[in-house]
TINUSE-242789 format. One line per field, with one value per residue: x, y, z of N, C-alpha, C, O, CB in turn; residue in one letter. Coordinates in steps of 0.05 Angstrom, whole numbers, plus 5000, padded with zeros to 4 digits. Glycine has a CB too. Example, Ala and Ser with C-alpha at 12.3 -4.5 7.8 and 13.67 -1.06 7.14 Angstrom:
REM residues 2
n_u [5264 5257]
n_v [4886 4955]
n_w [5156 5142]
ca_u [5246 5273]
ca_v [4910 4979]
ca_w [5156 5143]
c_u [5264 5258]
c_v [4934 5001]
c_w [5156 5157]
o_u [5285 5268]
o_v [4934 5023]
o_w [5169 5161]
cb_u [5226 5282]
cb_v [4911 4988]
cb_w [5181 5114]
resn [a s]
//
This chain:
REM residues 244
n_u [1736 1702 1733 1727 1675 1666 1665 1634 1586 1525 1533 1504 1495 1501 1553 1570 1608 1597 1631 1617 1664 1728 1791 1833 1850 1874 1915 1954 2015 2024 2015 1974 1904 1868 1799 1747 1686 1627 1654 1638 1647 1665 1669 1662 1651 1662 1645 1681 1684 1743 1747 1729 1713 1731 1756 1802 1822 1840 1862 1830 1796 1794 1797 1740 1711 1730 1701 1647 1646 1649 1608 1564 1554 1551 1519 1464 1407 1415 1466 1512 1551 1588 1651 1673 1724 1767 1823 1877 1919 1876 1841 1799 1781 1774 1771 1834 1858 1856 1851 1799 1784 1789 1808 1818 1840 1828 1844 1824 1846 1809 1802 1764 1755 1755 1749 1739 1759 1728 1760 1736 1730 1705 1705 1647 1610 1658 1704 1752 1807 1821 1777 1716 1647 1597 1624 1641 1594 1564 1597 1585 1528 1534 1564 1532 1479 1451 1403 1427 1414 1451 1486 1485 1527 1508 1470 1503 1540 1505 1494 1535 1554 1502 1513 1569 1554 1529 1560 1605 1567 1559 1630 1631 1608 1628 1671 1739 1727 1675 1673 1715 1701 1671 1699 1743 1710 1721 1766 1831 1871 1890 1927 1971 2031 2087 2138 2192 2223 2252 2263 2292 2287 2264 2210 2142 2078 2014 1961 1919 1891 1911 1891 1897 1893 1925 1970 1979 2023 2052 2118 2155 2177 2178 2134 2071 2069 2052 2061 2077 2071 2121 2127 2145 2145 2114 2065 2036 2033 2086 2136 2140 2150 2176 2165 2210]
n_v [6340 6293 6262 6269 6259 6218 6173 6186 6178 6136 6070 6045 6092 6127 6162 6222 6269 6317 6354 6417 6456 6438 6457 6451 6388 6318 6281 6220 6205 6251 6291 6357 6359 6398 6412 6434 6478 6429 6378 6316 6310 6270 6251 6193 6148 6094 6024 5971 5906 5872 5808 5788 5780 5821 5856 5831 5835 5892 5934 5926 5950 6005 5988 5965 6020 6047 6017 6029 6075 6076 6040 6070 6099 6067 6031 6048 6050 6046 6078 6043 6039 6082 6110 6084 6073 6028 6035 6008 6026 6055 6097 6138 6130 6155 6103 6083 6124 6178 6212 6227 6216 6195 6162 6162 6123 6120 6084 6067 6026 6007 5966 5916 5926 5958 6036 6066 6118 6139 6178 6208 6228 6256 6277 6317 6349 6386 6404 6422 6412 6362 6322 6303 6266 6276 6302 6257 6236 6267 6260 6205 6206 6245 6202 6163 6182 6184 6204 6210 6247 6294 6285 6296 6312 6301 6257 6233 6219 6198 6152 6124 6107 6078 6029 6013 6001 5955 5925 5916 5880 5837 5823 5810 5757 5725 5740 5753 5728 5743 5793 5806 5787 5829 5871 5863 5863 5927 5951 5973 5947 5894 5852 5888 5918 5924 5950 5911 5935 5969 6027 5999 5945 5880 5864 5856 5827 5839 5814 5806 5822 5800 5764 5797 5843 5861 5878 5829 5801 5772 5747 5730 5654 5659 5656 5668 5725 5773 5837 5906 5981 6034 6066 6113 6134 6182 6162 6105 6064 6059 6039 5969 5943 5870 5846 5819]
n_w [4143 4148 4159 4215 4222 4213 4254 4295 4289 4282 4267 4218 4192 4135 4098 4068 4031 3984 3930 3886 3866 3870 3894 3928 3925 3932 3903 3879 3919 3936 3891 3872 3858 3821 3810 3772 3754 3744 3747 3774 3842 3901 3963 4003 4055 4088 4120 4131 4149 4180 4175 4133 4058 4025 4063 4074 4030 4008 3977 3931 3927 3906 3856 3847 3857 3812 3776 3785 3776 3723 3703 3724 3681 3634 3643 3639 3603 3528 3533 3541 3503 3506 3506 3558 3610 3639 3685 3710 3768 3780 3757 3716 3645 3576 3531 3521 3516 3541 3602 3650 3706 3774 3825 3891 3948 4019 4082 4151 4201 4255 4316 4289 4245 4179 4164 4116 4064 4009 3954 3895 3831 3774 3703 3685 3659 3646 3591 3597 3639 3605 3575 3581 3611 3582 3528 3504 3499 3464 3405 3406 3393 3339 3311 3312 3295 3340 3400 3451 3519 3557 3614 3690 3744 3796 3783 3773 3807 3845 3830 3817 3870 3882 3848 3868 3913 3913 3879 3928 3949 3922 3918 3967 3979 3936 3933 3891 3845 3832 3815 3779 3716 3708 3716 3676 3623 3616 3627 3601 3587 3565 3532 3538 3523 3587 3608 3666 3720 3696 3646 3601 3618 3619 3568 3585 3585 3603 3630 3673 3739 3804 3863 3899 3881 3855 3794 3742 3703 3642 3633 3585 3595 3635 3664 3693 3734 3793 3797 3820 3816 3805 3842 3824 3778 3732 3700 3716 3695 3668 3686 3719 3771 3812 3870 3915]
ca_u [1709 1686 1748 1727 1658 1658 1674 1620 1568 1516 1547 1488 1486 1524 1575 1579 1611 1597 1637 1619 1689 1753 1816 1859 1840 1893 1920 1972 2041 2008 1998 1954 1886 1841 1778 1733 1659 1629 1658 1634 1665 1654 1682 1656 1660 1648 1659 1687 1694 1772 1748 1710 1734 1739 1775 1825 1839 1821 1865 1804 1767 1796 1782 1709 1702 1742 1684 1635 1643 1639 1580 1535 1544 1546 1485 1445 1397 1429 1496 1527 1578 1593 1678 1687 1740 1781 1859 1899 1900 1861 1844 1769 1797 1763 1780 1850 1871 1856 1842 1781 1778 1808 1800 1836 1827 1845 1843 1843 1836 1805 1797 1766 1733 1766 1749 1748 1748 1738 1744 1736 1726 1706 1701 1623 1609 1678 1708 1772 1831 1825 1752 1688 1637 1585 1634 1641 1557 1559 1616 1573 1516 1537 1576 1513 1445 1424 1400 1426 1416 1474 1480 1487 1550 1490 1463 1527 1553 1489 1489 1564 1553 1488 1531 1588 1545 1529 1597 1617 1553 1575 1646 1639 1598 1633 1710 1739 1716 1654 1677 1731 1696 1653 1723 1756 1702 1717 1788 1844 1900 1887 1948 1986 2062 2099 2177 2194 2247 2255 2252 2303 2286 2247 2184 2130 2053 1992 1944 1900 1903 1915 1870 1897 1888 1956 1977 1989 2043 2076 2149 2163 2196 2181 2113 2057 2086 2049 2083 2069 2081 2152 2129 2160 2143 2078 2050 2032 2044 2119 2151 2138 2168 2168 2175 2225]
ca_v [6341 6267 6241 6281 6255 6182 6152 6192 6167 6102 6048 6032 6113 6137 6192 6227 6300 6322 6384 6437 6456 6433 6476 6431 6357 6305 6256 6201 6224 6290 6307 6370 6360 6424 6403 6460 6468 6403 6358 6302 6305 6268 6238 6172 6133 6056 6005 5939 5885 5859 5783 5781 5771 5852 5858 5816 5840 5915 5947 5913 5971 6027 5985 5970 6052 6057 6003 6034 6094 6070 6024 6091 6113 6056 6010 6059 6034 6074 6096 6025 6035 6111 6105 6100 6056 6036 6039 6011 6026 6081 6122 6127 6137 6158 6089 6081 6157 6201 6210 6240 6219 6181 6150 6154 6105 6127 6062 6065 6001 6001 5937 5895 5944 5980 6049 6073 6140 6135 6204 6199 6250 6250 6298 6304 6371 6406 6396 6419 6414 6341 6312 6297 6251 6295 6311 6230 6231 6291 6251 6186 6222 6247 6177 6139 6186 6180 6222 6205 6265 6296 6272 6308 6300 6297 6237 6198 6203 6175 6124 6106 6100 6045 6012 6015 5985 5926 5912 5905 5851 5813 5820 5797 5737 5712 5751 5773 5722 5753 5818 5812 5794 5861 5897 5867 5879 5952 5965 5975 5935 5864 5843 5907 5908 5935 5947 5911 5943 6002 6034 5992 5924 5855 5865 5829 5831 5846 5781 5806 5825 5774 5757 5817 5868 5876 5865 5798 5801 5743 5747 5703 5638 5660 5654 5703 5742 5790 5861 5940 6005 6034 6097 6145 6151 6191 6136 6086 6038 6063 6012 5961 5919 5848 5847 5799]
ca_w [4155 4144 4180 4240 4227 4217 4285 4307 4267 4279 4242 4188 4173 4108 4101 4041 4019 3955 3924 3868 3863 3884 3900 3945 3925 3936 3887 3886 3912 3941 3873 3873 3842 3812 3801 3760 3751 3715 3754 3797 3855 3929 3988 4015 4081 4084 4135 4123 4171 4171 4163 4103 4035 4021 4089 4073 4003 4011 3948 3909 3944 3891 3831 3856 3851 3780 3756 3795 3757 3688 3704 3723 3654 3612 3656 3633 3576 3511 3541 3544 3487 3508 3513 3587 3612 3671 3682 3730 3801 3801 3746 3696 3616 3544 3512 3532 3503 3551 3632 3660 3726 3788 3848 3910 3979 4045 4101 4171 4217 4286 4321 4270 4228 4159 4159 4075 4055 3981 3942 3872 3816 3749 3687 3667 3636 3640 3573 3594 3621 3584 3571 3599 3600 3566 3514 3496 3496 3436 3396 3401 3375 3318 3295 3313 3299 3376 3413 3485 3524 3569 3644 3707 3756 3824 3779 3764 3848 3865 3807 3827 3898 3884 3841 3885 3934 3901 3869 3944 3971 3910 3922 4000 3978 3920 3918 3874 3813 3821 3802 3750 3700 3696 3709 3650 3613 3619 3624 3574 3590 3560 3524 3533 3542 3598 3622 3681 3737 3693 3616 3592 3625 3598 3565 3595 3577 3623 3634 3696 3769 3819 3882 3918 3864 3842 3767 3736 3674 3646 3620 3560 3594 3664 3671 3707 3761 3800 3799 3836 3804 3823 3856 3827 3744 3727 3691 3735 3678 3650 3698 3744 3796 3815 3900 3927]
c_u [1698 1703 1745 1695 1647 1662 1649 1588 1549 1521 1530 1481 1500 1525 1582 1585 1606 1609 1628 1644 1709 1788 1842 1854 1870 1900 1945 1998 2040 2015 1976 1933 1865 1821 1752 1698 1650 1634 1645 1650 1656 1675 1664 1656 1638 1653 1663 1700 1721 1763 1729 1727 1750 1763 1801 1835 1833 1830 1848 1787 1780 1793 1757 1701 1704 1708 1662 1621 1634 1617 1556 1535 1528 1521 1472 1432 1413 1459 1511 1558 1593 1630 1685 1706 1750 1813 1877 1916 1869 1843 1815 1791 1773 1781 1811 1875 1873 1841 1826 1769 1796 1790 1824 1826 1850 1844 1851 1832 1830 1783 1792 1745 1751 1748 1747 1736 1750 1730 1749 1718 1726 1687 1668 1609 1622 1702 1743 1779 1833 1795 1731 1674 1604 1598 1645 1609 1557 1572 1601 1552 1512 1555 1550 1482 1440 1421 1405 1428 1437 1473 1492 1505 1527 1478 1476 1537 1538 1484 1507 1564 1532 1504 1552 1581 1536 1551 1612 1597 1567 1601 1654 1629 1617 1672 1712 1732 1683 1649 1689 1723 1685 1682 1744 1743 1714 1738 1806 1875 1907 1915 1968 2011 2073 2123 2173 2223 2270 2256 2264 2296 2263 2222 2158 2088 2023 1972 1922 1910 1893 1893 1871 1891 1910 1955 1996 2015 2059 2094 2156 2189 2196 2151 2094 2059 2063 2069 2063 2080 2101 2145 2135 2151 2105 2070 2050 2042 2076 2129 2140 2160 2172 2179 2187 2208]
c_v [6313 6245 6249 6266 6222 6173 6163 6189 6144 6095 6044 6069 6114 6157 6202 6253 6302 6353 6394 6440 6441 6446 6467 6393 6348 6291 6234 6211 6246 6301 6338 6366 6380 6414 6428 6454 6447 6376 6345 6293 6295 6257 6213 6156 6110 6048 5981 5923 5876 5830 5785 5783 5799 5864 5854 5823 5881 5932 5945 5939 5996 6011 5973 5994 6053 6039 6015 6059 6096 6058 6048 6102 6083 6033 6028 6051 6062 6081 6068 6032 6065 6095 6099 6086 6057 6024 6037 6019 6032 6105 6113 6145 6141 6145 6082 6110 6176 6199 6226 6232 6197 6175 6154 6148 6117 6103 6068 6038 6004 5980 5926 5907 5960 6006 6075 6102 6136 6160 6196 6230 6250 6272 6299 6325 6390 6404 6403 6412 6389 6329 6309 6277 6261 6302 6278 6227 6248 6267 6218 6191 6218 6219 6162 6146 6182 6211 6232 6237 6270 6289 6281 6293 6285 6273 6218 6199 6184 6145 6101 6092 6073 6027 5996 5992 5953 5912 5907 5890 5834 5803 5799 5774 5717 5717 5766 5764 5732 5781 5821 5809 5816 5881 5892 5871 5914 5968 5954 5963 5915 5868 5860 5896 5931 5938 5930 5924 5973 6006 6012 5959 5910 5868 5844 5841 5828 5826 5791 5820 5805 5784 5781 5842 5883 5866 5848 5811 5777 5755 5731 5692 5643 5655 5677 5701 5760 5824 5887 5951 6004 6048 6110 6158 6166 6180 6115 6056 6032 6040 6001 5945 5897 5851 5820 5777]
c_w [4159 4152 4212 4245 4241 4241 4298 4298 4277 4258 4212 4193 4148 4114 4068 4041 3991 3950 3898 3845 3878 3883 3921 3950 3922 3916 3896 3897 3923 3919 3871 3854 3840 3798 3787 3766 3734 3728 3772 3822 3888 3944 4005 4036 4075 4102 4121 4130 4157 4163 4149 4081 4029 4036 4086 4039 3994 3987 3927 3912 3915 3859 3828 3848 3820 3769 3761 3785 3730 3681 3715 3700 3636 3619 3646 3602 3555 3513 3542 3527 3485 3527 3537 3599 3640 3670 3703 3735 3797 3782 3726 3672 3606 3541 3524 3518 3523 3587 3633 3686 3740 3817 3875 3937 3997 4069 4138 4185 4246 4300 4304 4247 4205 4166 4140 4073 4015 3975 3910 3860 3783 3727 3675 3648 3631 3615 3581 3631 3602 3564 3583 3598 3577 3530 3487 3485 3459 3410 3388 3395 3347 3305 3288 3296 3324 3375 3435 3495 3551 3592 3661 3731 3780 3812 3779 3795 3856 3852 3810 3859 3897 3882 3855 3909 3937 3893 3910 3959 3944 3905 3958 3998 3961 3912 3896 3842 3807 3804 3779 3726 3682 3692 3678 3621 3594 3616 3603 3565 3579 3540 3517 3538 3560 3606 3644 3690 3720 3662 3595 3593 3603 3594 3580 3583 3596 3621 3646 3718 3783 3842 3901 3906 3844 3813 3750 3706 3662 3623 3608 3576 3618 3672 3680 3731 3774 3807 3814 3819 3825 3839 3847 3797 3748 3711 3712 3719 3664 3666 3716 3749 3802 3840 3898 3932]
o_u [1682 1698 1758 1689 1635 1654 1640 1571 1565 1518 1540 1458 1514 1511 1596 1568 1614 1599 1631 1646 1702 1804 1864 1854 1888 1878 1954 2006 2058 2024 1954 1940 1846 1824 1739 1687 1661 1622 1638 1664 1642 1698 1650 1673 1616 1672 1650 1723 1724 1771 1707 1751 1775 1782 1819 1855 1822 1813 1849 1766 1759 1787 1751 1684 1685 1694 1649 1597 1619 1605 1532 1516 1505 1508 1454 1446 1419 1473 1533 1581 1608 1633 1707 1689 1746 1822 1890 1934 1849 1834 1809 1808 1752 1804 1807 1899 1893 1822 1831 1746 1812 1768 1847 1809 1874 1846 1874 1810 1850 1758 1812 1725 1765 1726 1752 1712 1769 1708 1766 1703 1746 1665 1662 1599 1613 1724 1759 1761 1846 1796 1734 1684 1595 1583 1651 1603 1551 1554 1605 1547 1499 1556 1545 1466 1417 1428 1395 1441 1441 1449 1516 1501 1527 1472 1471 1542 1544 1475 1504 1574 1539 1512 1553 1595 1535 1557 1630 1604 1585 1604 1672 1638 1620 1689 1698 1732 1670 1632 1680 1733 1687 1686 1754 1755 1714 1737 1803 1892 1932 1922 1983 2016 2070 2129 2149 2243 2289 2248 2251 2299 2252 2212 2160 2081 2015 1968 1902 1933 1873 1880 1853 1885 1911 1940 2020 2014 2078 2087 2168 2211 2215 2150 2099 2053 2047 2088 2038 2097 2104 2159 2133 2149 2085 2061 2071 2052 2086 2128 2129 2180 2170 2202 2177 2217]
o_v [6312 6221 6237 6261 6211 6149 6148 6204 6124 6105 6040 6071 6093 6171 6191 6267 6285 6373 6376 6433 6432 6437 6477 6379 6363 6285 6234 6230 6262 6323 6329 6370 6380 6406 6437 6435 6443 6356 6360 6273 6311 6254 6223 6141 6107 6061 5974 5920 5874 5825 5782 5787 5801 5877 5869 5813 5889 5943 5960 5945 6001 6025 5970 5994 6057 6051 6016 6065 6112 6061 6043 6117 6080 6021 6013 6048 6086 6088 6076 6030 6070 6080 6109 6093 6073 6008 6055 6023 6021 6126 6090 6163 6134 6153 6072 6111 6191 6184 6246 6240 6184 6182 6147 6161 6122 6121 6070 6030 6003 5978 5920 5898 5977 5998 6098 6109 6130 6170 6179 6246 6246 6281 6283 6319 6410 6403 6387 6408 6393 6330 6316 6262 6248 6306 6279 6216 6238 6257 6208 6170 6202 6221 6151 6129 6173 6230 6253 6253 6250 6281 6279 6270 6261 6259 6194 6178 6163 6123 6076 6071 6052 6012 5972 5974 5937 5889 5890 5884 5818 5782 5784 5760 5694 5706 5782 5778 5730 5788 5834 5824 5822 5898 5909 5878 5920 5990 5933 5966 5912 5891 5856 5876 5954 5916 5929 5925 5988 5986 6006 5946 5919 5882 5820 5863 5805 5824 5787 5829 5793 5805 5787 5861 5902 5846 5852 5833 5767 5767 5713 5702 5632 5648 5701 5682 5762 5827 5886 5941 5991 6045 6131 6182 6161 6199 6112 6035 6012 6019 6015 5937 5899 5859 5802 5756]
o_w [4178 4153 4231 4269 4259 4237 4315 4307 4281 4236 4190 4198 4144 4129 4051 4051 3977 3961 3882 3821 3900 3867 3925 3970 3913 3907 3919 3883 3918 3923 3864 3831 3855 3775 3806 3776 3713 3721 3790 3822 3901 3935 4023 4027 4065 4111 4102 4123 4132 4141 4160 4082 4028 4027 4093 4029 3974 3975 3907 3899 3902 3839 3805 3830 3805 3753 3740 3784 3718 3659 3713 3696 3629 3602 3640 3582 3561 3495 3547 3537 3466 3546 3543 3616 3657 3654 3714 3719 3805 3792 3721 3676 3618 3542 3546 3514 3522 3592 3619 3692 3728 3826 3871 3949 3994 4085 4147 4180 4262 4298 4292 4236 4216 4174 4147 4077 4002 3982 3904 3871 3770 3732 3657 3627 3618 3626 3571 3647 3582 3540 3606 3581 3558 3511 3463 3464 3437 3396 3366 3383 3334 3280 3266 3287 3328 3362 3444 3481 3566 3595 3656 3737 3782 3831 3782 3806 3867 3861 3808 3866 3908 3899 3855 3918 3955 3900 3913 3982 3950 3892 3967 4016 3970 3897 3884 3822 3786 3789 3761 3709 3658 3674 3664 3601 3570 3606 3591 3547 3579 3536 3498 3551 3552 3616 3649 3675 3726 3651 3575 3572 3583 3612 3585 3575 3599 3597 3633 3719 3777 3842 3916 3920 3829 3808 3745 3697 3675 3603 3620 3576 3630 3695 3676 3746 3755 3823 3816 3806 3846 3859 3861 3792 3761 3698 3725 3728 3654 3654 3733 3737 3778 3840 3885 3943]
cb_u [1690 1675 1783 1732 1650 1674 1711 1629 1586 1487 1548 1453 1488 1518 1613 1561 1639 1565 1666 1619 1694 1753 1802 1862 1815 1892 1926 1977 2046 2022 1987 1962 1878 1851 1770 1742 1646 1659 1674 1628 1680 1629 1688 1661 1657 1656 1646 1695 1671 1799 1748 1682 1717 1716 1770 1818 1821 1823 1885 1783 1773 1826 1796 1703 1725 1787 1681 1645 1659 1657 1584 1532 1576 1573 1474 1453 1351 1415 1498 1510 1570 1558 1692 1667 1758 1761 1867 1907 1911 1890 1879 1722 1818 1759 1777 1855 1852 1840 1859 1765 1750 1839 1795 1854 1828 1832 1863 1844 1857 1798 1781 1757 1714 1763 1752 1725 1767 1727 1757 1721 1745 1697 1724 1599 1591 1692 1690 1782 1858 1838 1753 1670 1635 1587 1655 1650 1530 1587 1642 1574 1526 1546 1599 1507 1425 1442 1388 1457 1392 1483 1484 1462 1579 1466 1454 1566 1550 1455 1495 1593 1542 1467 1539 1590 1526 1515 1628 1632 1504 1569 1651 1626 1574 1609 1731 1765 1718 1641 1690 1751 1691 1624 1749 1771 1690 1706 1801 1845 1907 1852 1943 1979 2092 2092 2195 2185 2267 2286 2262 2321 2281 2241 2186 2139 2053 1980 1957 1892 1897 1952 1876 1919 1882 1991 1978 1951 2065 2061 2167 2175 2219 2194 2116 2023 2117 2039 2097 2081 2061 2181 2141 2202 2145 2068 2064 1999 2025 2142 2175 2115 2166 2173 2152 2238]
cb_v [6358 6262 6241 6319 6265 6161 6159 6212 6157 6092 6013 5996 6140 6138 6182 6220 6312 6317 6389 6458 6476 6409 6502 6446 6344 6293 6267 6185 6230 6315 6290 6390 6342 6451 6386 6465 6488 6408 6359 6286 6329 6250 6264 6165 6152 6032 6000 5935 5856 5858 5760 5803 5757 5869 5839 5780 5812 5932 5938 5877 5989 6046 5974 5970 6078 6037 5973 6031 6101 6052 5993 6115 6130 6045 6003 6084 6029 6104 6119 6001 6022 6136 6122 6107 6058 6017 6066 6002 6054 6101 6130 6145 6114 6183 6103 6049 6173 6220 6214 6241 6220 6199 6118 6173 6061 6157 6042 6093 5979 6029 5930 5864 5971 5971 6042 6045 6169 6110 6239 6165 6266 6221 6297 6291 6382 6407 6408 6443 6417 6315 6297 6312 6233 6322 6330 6208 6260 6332 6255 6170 6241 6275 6156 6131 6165 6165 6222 6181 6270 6317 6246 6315 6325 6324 6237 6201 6224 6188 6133 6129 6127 6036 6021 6044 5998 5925 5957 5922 5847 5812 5846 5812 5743 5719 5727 5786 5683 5753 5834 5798 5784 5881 5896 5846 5877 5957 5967 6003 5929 5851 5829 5930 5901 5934 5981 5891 5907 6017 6066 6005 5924 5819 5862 5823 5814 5873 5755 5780 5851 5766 5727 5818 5888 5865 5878 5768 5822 5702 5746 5717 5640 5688 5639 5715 5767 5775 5870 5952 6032 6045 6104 6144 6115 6218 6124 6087 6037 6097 6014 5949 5917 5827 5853 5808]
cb_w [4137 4115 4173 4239 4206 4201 4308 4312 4244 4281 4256 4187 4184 4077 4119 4021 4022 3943 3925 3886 3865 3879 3912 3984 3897 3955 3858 3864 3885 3969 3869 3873 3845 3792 3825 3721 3744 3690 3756 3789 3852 3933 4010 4008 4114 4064 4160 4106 4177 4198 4177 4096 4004 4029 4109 4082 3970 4040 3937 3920 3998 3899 3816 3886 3866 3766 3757 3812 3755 3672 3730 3744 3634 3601 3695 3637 3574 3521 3577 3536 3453 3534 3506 3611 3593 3701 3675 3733 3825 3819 3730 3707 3599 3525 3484 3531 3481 3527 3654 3642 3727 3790 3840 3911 3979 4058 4087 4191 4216 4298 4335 4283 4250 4125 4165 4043 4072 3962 3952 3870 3826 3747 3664 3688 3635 3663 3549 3576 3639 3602 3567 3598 3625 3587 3534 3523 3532 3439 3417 3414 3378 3316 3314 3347 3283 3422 3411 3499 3523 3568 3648 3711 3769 3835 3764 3731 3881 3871 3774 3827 3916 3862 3827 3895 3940 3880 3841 3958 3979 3891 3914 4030 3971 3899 3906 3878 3809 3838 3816 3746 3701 3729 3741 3648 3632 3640 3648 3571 3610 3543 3507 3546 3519 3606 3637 3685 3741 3707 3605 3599 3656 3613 3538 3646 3556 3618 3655 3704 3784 3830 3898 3931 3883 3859 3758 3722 3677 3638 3634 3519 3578 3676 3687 3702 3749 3813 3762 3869 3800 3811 3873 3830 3704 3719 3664 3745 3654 3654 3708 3749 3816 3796 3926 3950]
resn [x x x x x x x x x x x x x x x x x x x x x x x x x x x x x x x x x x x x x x x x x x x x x x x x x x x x x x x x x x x x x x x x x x x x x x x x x x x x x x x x x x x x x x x x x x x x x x x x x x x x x x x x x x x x x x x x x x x x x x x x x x x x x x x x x x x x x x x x x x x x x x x x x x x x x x x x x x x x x x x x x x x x x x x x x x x x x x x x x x x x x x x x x x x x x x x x x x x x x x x x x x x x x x x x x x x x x x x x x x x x x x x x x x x x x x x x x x x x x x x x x x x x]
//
């Protein structure tokens, strides 16, 4: 519906879907994604000029969302230290245990204009099939004495989308050192180890992501490399690659 829409659109409107449910959502891979009641769930359209900094590095665009996400809970006065994390590509965590939501970018280019469908989806009062973010709120609670009270999916789209919106004027002004710091902040990777080139291969240890978005690792005695997921494991992190 909102790839049929956008082109038809004035440029400074917004495009947004928002779903209820979801019964044929897409994921990585054509994955099937079932999304239940509870969840936050939308569809996005952006433009974004090809020469500008964003333009030119546009994979940055799905971990913009992932932060984008975690920063409408935890900006909130109170909710800062509420678990919420982020997980390279693509994906919102509890802490680095458990998934509760994701991101996925769609891109098209005409003439000198990106095109971004961003849909994104995240668990906020459906406790199952894994967690929620509601269900993190209770749990910090009772550890702490608060009181924070529970928070509504129609609050966190529109909370993610400000956000969102800001994380990309201070991304087009400044790149991407303006951003990373808030993203490493947030996500769970810092001195993890990973395989490279398959289960068996060198160990190497996770540093950052590089200028384009991809993930830095350095290899004892080789230095830091930039590497891609393989494609094919369901972990995004079981192996990577190092391209030619």
């Amino acid at each position: 519906l909102i790839g049929r829409l956008m082109l038809d659109l004035p440029e400074e409107m917004g495009l947004i879907a928002v779903a209820v449910r979801q019964t044929q959502g897409k994921g990585r891979g054509g994955n099937v994604w079932l999304s239940p009641m509870g969840c936050a769930l939308s569809t996005l359209h952006i433009t974004i000029p090809l020469h500008s900094n964003l333009g030119q590095r546009i994979p940055f665009i799905q971990h913009l969302v992932s932060l984008a996400v975690v920063e409408s809970v935890r900006s909130i006065p109170g909710y800062e230290d509420i678990e919420l994390r982020v997980k390279w590509p693509n994906d919102i965590y509890y802490s680095d245990l458990m998934k509760l939501g994701g991101v996925l970018v769609n891109s098209t280019l005409i003439e000198t204009t990106f095109h971004i469908l961003i849909g994104f989806g995240f668990n906020v009062s459906n406790s199952n099939p894994t967690i929620c973010i509601n269900d993190l709120i209770t749990k910090f609670n009772k550890e702490e004495g608060t009181k924070l009270k529970p928070l509504t999916a129609d609050c966190l789209i529109a909370r993610t989308v400000t956000v969102l919106e800001r994380l990309i004027d201070i991304f087009q002004e400044k790149g991407p050192n303006g951003i990373l710091p808030r993203y490493y902040k947030y996500w769970v990777h810092s001195g993890k180890q990973v395989r490279l080139h398959n289960e068996d291969g060198p160990t190497a240890w996770i540093v950052g992501i590089d200028d384009y978005g991809y993930l830095q690792v350095h290899e004892e005695g080789k230095g830091i490399e930039s590497v891609h997921p393989d494609g094919n494991s369901f972990d995004m992190l079981r192996n990577l690659i190092v391209p030619k």
